[in-house]
N, C-alpha and C positions, 0 to 999 in steps of 0.2 A: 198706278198699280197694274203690271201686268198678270198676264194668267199662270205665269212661272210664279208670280208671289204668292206665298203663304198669309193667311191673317197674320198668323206667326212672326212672322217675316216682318211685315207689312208694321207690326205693333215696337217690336225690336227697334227698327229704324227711328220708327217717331218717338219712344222712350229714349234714344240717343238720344235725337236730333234734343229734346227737350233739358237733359241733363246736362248740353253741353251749347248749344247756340240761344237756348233758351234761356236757360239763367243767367249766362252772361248780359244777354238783353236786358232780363228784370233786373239785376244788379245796377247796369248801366242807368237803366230807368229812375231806380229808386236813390242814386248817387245824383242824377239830375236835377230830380225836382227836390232834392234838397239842396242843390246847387245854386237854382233857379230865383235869383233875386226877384221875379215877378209873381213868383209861386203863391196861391194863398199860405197862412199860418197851416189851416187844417191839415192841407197836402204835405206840405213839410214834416209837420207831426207824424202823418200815419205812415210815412215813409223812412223818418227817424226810427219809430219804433219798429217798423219790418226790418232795419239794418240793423237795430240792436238786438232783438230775438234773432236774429241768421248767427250772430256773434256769441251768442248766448248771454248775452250781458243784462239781458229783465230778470229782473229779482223776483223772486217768491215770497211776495209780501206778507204772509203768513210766520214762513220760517225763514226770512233775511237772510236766505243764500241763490246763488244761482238754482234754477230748476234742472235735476237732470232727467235724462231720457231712460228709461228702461232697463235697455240693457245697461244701461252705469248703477243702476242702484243693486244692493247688497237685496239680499230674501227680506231681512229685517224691512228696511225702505222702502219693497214692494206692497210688503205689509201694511205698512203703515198708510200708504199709498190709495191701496185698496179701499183698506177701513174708512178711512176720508173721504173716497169716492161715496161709497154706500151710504156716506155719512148725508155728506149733498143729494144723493137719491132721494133717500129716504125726507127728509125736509122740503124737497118737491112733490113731495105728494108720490114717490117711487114707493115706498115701503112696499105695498104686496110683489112688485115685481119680480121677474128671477134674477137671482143671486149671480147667474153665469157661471158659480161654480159645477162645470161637470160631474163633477161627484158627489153633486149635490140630487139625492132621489126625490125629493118631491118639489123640484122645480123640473123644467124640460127646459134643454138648449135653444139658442136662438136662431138654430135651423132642422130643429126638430117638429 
C-alpha cells in the first residue's frame, strides 16, 4: 500500500483479487481433494457438499426443492420464509427477542 492508496482503494483490489484469483483457487481446491485418491472420506465429503451448494443442487429437506436465495423468492415465499425463521427462534429459547421488523414500535432495531 502506498500513501496515493485509498482504504478504498486498497479494499477494491483485494474484493477483486478474491472474486476472481480466489475462487478459482477454492474451486481448484475443492475439485482436488475430491479428486484426491489419498484423500480421507470426510474431506471428500465436505468438499462434495461445498461443490454441490456452489451449484445449487442441496435440497431443502423440508420442502424437497432446491433452496432459493432472496431475491428469487416471490413476497408470498419471503413470508413464508420469515415465519419459519421466527419459527426456529422462537423454539430456541428466541421468543422475547426483536422481531426485526422496523415497523415494529415496541421492539428497537439491531442498531438502535
Amino acid at each position: 500500500m502506498t500513501k496515493k492508496d485509498t482504504e478504498e482503494a486498497v479494499l477494491e483490489r483485494t474484493r477483486h483479487r478474491l472474486r476472481t484469483t480466489g475462487l478459482e483457487a477454492a474451486v481448484e481446491a475443492l475439485i482436488g481433494v475430491c479428486q484426491d485418491k489419498a484423500a480421507p472420506a470426510p474431506a471428500k465429503a465436505t468438499a462434495g457438499v461445498a461443490i454441490m451448494r456452489a451449484n445449487g443442487l442441496m435440497l431443502d429437506k423440508s420442502a424437497g426443492a432446491p433452496q432459493k436465495s432472496a431475491a428469487e423468492m416471490t413476497p408470498e415465499e419471503l413470508t413464508g420464509a420469515l415465519d419459519a425463521l421466527k419459527g426456529q427462534l422462537a423454539a430456541l429459547g428466541g421468543s422475547q427477542a426483536d422481531s426485526g421488523d422496523e415497523n415494529d414500535e415496541a421492539g428497537e432495531g439491531v442498531f438502535d
